[in-house]
N, C-alpha and C positions, 0 to 999 in steps of 0.2 A: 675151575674156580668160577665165583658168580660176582657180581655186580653187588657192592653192597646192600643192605636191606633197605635205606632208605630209598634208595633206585629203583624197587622190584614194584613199584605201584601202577606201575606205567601200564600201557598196553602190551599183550603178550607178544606181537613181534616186535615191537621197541625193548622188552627184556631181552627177549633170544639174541637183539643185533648185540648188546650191552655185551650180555654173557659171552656169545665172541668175541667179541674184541678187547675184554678183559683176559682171555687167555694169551692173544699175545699183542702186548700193550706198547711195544715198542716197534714194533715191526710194520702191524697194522694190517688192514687187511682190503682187498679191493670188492666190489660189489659182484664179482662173479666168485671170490672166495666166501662172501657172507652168504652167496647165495647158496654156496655149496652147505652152509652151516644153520641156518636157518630155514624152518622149511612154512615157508609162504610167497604169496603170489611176486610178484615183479613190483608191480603197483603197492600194494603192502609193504612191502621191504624201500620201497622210495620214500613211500610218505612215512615209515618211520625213520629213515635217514633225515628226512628234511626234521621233522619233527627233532628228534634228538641233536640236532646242529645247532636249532632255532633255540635251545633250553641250554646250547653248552655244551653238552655231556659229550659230543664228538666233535674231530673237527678233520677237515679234507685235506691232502696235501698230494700237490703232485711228487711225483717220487718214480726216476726213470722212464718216462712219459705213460706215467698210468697214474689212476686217485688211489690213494691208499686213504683207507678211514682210519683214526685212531681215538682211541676213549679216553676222557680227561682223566690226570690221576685220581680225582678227586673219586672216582665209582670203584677206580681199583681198590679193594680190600686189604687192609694193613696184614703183616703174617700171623701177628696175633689174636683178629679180628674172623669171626667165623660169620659167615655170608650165608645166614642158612635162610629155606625159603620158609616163608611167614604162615601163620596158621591160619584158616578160614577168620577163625576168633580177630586175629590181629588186623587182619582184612578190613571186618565187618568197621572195628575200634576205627582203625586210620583213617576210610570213609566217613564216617557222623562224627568225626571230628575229637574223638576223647583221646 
């Protein structure tokens, strides 16, 4: 499952963290499981945690003395709602604004 479409504008490790943590939205996931799931540096994967915190879209909890990250319902995809990724075209649109 992915992030809905309005969320996929972001930078490509700030989608990948999303897409994760859209697949398990209640559980959540800790920074050495995202690491395991997204494939970028350390530093990359922090600064879009911070990044994604600072806008909402996740949020930190301790959970059995470890951070578990979880992504707001809001990115989670409704069932009837298809998360598909966007076309160069839609890209180009979303950027200059039309």
């Amino acid at each position: 499952m992915q992030a809905k479409p309005e969320y996929r504008d972001r930078g490509e490790t700030e989608v990948a963290v999303l897409d994760a943590l859209v697949e398990r939205p209640s559980e959540g996931m800790t920074v050495f499981e995202l690491r395991s799931h997204v494939d970028a540096s350390i530093d990359d994967l922090e600064d879009a945690l911070g990044s994604l915190k600072a806008d909402g879209l996740i949020d930190a909890e301790e959970n059995g003395g470890r951070t578990v990250f979880l992504v707001d319902e809001r990115v989670i995809p409704d069932g009837n709602e298809q998360a598909e990724e966007p076309s160069w075209l839609d890209a180009i649109r979303r950027r200059i604004g039309l």
